[in-house]
N, C-alpha and C positions, 0 to 999 in steps of 0.2 A: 165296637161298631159306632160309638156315638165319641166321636173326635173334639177337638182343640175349637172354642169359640171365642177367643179370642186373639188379637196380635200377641204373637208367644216366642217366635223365632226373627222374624226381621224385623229391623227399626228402620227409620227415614234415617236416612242418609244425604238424598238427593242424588245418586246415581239412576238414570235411566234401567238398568239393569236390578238393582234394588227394589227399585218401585214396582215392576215388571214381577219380579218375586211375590212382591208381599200382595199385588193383587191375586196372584194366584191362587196364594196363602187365605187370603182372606174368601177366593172364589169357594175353595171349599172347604173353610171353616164354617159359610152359609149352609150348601148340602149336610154338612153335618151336624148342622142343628134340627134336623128334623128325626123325630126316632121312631117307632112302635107305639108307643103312647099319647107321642106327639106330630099326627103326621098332617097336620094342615096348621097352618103358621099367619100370624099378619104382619105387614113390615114390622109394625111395633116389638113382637114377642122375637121377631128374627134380631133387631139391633138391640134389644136388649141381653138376649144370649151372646151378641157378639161382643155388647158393651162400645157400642160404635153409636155417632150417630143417626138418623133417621133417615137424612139426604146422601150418606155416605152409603150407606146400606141398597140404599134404593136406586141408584145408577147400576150397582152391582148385581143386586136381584133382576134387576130390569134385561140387562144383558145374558143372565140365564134363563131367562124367561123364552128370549129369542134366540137361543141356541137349542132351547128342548131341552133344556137340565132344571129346567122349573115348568109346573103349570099356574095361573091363576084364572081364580072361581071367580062367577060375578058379586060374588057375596064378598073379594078383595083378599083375600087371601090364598096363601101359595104352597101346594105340595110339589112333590119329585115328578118331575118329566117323564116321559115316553123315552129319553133318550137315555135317562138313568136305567130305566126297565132295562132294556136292549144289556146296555153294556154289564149288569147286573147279570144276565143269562149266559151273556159271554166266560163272565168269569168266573160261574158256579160249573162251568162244562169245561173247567181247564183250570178247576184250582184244585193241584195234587192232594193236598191235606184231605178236600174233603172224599175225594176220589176215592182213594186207599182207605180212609177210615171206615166209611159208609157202611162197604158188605159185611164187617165185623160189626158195627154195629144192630144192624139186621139181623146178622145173625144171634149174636147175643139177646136179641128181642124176640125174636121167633122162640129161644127155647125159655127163657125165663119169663119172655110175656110181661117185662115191665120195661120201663122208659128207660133210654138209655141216649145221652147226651156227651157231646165233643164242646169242652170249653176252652177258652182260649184266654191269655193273662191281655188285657188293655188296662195300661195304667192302674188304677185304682179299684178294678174291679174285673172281674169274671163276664165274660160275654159267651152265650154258647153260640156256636158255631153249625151246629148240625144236631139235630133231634129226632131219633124214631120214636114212634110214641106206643104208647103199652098196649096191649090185644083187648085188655080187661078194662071193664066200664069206672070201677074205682080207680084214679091214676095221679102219677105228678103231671100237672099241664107246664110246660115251659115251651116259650116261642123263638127261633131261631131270630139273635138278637137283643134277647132278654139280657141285663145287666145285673150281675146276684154282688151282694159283696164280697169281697175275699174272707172277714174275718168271721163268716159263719157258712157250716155248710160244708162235707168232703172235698167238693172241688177246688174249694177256696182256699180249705186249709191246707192241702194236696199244692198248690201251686206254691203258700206261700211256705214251705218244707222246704222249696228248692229256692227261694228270693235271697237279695238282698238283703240284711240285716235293718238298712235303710227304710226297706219299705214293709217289713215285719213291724218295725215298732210303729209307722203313721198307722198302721193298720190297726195294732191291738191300740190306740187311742181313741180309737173310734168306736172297739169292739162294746154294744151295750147289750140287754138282756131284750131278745128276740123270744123267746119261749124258756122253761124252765130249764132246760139243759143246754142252752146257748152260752159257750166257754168264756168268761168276760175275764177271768183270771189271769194275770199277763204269766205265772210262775207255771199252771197248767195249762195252761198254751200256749207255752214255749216246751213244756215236754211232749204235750202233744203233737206239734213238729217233731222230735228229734224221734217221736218213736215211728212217726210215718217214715222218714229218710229211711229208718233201722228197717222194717218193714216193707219200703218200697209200696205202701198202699193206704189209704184214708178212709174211715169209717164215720157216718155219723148218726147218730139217732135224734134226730127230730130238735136237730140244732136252729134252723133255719126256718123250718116247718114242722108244726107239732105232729106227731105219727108216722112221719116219715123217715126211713133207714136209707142213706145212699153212702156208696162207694165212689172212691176214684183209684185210678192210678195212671203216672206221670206217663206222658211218651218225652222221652229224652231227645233233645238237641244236639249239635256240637256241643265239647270240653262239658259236657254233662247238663247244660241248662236245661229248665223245665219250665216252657210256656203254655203247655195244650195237655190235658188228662181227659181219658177214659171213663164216664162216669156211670152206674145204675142207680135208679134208684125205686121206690116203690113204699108202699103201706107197709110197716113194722108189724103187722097181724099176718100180712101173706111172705113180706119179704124179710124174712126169720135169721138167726144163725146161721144156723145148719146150712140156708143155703147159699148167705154171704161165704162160708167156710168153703164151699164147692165152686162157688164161682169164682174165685180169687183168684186162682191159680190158671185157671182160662182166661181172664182177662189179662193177666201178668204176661201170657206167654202171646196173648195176640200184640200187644204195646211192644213187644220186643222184634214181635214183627215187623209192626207196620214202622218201627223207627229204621228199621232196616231196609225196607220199603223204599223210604224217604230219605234214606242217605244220610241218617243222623246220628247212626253209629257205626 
């Protein structure tokens, strides 16, 4: 969800039609400096994310501003418009993935009463997409949007089982010790992929978060790709074996659903 902040695909050329591009490029490489964490901005912290500078920036914010895809405070700094809201609603009520996901999720949360999240591969990291959240007061909190790494974590590891070889290896350079059983080993997590592929599913105990057991598994693409997994997860004192061993097999068979659903196999 949190996109390209800087010039990354056009350069100046000097065609009319170029320039016209990379403003574009550059209109909402702004919007997507702003995240969950980070949701009020000053030009400053805006052209520094952009790595542009200040008067370039600020023609540009300036003109979102008065289109309603920016607002600015009297205190001089600038969050998401009214007109981002709008078209945000628009396309949460007409974007299939989360459509078809949703009532499997739900439902998988009503009978096991734990969190249960739709991640999606953005570049370098896991963004979740969709989250019901657990019945029960002890819970994983995650917020639609949140950014997890790939190299810790079922979901993570779930997505990169089906990657590019390319982006396995920046990943396990990055991989450091998160909690004690966070896999930094690049020889056991590379088996650790090859037994999810064998498997068809991702386990993790308290890789990412100490105490915490979460699953995934892939929904499949065209020619087999995997960008979006199936996740649960929960407290490793209530979310046990026995009932990852039971639930697997339900979730296996809704992902083969909804890929079917969605025309992706």
């Amino acid at each position: 969800m949190q996109g390209h902040t800087a010039d990354q695909k056009t350069t100046v050329t000097g065609t009319g039609e170029e320039k016209a591009v990379r403003s574009v490029e550059r209109a909402f490489s702004i919007l997507m400096c702003f995240t969950l964490d980070e949701d009020e901005l000053t030009l400053m912290d805006i052209a520094r994310k952009m790595h542009l500078p200040t008067t370039t920036v600020s023609r540009m914010v300036n003109t979102l501003v008065g289109l309603g895809f920016l607002e600015k405070s009297p205190g001089k700094t600038y969050s998401l418009g009214a007109n981002l809201y709008y078209l945000g609603a628009v396309a949460r009520n007409h974007f299939k993935l989360q459509k078809i996901v949703y009532p499997y999720m739900k439902q998988v949360r009503d009978t096991t009463k734990e969190a249960v999240s739709l991640y999606v591969l953005d570049g370098d990291a896991r963004v979740c997409y969709e989250h019901v959240e657990s019945l029960l007061s002890m819970r994983c909190v995650v917020r639609v949007g949140d950014r997890f790494p790939l190299w810790a974590g079922a979901a993570g590891k779930c997505l990169l089982a089906y990657a590019d070889p390319e982006l396995v290896d920046r990943e396990l350079e990055k991989a450091k010790p998160i909690t004690p059983t966070t896999i930094i080993s690049r020889e056991a997590f590379l088996a650790d992929l090859d037994m999810i592929r064998k498997k068809g599913h991702a386990i993790s105990y308290g890789e990412r978060e100490e105490g915490i057991t979460s699953i995934a598994v892939p929904i499949f693409h065209p020619k087999n790709k995997v960008t979006t997994v199936f996740s649960v997860a929960g407290p490793s004192v209530r979310f046990t074996d026995e009932i990852v061993e039971e639930l697997l097999p339900v979730v296996k068979k809704m992902t083969e659903e909804i890929s079917k659903c969605l025309s992706y196999r």
